[in-house]
N, CA and C of each residue as an Amber inpcrd file, in Angstrom:
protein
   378
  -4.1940000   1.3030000 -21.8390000  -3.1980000   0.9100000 -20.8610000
  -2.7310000   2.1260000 -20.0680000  -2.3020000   3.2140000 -21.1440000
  -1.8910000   4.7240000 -20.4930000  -3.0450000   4.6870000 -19.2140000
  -4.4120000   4.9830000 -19.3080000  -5.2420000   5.3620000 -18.7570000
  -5.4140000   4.5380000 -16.8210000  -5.1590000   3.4120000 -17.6270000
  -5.3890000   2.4800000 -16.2490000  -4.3360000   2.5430000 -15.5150000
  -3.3060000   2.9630000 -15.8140000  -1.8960000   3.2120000 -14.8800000
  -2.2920000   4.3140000 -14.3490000  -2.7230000   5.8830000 -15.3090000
  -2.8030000   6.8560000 -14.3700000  -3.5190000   6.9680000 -13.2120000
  -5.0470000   5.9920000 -13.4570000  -5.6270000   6.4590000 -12.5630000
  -5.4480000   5.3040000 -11.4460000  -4.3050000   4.0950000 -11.5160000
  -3.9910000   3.6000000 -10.5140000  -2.7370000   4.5780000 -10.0580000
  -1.8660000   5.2800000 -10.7010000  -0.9760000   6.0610000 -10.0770000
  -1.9750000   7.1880000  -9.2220000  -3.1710000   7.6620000  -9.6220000
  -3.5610000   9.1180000  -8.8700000  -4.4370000   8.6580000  -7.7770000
  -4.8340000   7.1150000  -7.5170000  -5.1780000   6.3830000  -6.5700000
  -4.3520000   5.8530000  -5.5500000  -3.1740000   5.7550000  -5.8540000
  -1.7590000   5.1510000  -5.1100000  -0.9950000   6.7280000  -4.4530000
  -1.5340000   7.5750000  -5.1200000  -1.2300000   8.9090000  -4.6800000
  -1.7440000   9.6230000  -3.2480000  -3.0260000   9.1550000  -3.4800000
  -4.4850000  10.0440000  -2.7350000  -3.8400000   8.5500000  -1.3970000
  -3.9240000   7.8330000  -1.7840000  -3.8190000   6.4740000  -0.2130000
  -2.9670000   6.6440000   0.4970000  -1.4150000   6.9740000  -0.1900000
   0.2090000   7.3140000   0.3640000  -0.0910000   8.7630000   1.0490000
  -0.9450000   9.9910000   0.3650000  -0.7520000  10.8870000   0.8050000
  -1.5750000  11.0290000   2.6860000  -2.7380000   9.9240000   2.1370000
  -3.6650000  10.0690000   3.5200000  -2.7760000   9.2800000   4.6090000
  -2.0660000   8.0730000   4.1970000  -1.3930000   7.2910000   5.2460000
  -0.4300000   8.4920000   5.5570000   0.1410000   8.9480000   5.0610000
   1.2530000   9.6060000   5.6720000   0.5590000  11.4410000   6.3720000
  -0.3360000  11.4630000   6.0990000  -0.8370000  12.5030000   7.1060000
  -1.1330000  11.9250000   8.5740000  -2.0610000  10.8680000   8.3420000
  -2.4320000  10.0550000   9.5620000  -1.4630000   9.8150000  10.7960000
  -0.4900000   9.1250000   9.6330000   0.8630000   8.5440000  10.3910000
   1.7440000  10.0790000  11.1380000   1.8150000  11.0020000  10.3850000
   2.6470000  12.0660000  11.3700000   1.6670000  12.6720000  12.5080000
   0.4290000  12.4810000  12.4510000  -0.2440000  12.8250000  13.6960000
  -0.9830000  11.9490000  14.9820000   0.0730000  10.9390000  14.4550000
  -0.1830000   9.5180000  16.2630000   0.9250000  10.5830000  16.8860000
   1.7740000  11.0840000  16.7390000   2.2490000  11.5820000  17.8510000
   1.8620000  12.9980000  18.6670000   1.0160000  13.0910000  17.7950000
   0.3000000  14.5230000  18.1220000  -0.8690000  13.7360000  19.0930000
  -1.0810000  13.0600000  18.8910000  -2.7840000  12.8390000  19.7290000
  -2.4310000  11.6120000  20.9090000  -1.0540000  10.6300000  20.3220000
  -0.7610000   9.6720000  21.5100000   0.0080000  10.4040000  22.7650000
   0.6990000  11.1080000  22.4010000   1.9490000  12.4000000  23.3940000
   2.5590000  10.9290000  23.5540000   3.1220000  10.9430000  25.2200000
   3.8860000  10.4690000  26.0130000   3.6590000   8.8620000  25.8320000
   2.0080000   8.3730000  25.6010000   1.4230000   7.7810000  25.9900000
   2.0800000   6.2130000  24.7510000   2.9830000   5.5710000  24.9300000
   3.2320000   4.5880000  23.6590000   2.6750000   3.2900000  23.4180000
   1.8140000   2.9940000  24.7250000   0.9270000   2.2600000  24.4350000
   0.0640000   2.3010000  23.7420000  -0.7500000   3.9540000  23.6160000
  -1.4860000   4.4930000  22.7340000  -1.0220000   4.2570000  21.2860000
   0.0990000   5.2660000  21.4700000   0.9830000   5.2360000  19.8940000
   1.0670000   4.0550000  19.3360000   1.4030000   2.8100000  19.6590000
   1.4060000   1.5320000  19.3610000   0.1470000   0.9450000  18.6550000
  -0.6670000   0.8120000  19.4670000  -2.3420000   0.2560000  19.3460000
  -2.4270000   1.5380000  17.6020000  -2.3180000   2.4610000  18.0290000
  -3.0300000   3.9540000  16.7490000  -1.7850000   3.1370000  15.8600000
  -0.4290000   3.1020000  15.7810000  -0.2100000   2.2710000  14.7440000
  -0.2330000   1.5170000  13.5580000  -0.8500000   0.3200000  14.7640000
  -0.9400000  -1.0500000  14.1290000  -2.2660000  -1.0680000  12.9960000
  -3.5430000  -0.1290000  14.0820000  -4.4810000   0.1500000  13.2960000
  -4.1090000   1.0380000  12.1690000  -3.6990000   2.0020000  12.4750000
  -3.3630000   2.5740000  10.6500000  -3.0730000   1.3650000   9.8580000
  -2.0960000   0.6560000  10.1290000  -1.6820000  -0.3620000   9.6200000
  -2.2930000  -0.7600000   8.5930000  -3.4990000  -2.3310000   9.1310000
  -4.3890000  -2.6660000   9.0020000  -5.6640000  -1.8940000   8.2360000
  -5.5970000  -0.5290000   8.4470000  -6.3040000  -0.0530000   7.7500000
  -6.5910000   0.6800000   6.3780000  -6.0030000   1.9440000   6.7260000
  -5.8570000   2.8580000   5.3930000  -3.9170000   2.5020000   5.0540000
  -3.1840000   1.4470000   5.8740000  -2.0660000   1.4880000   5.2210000
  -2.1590000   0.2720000   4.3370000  -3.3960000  -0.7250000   4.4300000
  -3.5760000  -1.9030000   3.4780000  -4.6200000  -1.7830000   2.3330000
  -5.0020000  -0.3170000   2.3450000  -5.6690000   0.4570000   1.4690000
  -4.7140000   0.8030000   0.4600000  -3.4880000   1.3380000   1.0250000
  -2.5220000   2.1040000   0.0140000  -1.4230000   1.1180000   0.0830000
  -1.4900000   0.1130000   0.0070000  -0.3980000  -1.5800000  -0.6090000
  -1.3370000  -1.3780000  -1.3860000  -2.7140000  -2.0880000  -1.2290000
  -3.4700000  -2.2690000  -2.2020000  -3.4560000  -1.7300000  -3.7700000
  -3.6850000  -0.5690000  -3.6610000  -2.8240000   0.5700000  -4.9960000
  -1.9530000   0.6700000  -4.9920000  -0.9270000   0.3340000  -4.8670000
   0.3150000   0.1620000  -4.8470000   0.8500000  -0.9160000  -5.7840000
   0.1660000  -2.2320000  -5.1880000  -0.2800000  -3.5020000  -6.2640000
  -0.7130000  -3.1720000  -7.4510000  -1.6360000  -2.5020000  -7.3650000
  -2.6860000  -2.1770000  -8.8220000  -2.2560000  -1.2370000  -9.5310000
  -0.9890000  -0.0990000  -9.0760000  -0.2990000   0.8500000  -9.8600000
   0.5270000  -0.4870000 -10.3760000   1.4250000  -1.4370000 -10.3290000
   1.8760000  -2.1850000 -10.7140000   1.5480000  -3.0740000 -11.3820000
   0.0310000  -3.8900000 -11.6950000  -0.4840000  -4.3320000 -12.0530000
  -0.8690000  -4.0670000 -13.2200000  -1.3020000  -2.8210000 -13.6000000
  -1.4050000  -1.8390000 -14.7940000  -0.5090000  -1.4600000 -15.0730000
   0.3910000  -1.6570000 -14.8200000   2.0320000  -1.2670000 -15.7130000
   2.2640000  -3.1880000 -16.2260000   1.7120000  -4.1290000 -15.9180000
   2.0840000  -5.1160000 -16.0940000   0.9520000  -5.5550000 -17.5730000
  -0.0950000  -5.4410000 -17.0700000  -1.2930000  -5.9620000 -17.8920000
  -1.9610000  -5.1390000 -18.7710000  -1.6170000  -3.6180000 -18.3780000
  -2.4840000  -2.6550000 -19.4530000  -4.3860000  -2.7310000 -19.3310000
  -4.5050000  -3.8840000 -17.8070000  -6.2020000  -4.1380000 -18.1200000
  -6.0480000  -2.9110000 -16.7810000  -7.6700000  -2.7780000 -16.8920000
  -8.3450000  -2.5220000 -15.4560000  -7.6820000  -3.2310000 -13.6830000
  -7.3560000  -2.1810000 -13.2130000  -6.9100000  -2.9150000 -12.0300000
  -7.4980000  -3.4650000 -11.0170000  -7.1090000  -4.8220000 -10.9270000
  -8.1540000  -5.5020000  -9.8580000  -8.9510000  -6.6160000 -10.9950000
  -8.7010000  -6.4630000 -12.2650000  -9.1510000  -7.5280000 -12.6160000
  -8.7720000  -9.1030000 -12.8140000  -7.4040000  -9.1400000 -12.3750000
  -6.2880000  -9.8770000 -11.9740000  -7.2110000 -11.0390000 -11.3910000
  -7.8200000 -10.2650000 -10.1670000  -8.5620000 -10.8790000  -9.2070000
  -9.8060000 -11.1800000  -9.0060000 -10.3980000 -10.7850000 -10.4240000
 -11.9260000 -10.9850000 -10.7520000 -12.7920000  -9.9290000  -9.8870000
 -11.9620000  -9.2190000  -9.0930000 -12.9530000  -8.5320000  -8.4560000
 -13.0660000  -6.5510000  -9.0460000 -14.3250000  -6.0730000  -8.5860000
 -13.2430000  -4.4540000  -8.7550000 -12.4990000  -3.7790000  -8.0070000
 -12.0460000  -3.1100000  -8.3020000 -10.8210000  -2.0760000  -8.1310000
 -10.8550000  -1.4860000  -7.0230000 -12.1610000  -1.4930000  -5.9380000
 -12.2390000  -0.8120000  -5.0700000 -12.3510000  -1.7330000  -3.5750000
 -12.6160000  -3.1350000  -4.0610000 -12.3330000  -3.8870000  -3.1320000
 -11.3410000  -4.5560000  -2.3220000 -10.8500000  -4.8870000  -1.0650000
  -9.7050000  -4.9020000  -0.9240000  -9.2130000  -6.4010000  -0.8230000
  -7.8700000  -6.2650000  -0.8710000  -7.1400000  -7.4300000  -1.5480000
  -7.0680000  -8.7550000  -0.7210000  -7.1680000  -9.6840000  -0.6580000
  -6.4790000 -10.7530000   0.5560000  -5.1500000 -10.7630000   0.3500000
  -4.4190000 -11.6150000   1.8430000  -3.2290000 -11.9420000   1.4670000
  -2.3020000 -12.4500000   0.6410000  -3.7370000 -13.6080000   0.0040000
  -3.2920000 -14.4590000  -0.8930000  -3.1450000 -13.4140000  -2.0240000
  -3.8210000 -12.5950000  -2.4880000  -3.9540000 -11.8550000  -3.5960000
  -2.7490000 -11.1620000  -3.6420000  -2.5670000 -10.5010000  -2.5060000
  -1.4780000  -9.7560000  -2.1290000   0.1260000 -10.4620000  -2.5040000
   0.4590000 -11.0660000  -2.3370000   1.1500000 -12.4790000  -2.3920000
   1.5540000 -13.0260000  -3.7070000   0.1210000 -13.4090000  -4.2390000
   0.3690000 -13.6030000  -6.0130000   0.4830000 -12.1450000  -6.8410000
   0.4540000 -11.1140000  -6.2250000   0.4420000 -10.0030000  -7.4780000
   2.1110000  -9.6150000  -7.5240000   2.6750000  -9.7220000  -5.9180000
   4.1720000  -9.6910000  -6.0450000   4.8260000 -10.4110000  -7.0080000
   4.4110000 -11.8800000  -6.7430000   5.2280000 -12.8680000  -7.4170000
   5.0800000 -12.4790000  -9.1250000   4.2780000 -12.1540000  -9.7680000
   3.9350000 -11.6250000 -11.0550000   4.6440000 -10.4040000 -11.2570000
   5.5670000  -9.2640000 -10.0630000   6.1640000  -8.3620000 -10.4200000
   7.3510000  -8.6870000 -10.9610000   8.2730000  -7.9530000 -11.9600000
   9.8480000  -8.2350000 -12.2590000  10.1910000  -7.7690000 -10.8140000
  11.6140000  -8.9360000 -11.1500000  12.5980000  -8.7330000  -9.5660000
  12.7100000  -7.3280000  -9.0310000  12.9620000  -6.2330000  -9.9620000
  13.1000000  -5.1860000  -9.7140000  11.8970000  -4.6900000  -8.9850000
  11.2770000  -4.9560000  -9.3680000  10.0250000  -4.2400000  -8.5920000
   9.4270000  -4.7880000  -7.6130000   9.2570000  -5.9830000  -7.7370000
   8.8420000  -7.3770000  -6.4820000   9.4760000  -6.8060000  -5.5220000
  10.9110000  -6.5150000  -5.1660000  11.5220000  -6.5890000  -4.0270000
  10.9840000  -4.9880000  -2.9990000  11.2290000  -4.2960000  -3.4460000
  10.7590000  -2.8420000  -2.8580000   9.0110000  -3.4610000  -2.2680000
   8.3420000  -3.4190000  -3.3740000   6.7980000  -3.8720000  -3.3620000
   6.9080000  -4.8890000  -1.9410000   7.0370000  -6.1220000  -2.0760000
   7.0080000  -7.1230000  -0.9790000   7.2540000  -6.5590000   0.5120000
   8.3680000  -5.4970000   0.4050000   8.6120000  -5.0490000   1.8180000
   7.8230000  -4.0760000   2.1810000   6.7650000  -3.4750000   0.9730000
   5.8000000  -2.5980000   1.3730000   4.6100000  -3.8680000   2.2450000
   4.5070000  -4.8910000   1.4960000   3.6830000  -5.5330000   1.8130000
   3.5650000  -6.3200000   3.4710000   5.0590000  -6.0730000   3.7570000
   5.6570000  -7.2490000   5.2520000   5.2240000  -6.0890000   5.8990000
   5.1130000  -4.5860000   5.5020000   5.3570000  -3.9620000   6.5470000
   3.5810000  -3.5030000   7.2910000   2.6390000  -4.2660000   6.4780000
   1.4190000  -4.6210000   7.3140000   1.1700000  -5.1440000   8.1290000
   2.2040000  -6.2210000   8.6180000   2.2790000  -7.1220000  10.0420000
   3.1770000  -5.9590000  10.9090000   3.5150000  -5.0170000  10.8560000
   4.4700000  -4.4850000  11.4110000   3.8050000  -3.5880000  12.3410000
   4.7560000  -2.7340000  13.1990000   3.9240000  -2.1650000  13.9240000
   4.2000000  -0.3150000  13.9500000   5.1950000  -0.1350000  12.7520000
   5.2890000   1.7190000  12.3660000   4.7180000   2.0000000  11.2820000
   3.5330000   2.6940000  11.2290000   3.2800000   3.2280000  10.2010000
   4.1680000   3.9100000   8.9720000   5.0800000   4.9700000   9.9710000
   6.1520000   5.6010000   9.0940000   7.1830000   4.7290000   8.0420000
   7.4710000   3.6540000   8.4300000   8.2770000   2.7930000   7.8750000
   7.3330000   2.7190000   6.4020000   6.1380000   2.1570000   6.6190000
   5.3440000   1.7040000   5.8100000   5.3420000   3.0860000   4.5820000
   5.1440000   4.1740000   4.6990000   5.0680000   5.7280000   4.3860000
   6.3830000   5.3980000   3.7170000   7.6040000   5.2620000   4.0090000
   9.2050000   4.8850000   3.3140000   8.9210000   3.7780000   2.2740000
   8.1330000   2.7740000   2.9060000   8.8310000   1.3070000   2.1120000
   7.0900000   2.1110000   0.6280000   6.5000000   2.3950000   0.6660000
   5.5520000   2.8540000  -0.6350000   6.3480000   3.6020000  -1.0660000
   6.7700000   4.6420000  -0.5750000   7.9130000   5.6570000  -1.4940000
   8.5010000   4.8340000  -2.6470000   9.8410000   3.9010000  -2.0480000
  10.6770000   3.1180000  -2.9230000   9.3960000   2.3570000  -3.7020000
   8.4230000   1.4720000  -3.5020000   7.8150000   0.7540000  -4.3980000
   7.0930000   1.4810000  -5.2520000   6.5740000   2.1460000  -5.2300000
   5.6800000   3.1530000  -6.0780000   6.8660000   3.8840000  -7.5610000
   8.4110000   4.0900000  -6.6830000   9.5920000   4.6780000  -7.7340000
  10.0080000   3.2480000  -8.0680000   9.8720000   1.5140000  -8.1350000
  10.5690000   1.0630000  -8.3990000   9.7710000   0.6700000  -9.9080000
């Protein structure tokens, strides 16, 4: 159980650390331009920021089940989650933790990366 938490914690680590490099340099490469900034966003978003929910889930998941993460979902660990998946792994968190987690999760429809970089902080400590 120890094992499968760490290496969903040092996976939830490596995803938070890349989103949040990414995310402080749309303003370096969009400048002035916020249409740019917007569009570079949404795609982080969608991308490496639904990479690092994903472990985020599965650091939680392995604090829940003690199995392999991602086996929840029959699939492995490296594949990424649907909504639905996304969705049922909250509802399986305690309140305490569901709530932080979920708003990591809303903040994939959203359109700031940085927010997203905040709302993993709190879920990852809840």
């Amino acid at each position: 159980r120890r094992r499968a938490r760490d290496a969903a914690a040092s996976a939830l680590q490596a995803a938070a650390t890349q989103l949040h490099i990414l995310a402080a340099g749309i303003p370096a490469v969009a400048g002035d331009d916020s249409d740019l900034a917007a569009v570079m966003h949404r795609h982080l978003l969608r991308t490496t920021g639904a990479d690092a929910v994903d472990a985020l889930l599965r650091f939680h998941e392995a604090g829940l089940q003690g199995t392999e993460p991602g086996a929840a979902e029959g699939g492995a660990p490296a594949t990424s989650l649907t909504p639905q998946q996304r969705a049922s792994l909250v509802k399986q968190l305690p309140e305490v933790e569901a709530a932080p987690v979920a708003e990591a999760v809303a903040c994939l429809s959203g359109s700031d990366a940085q927010e997203l970089v905040e709302k993993l902080e709190r879920g990852a400590a809840a």
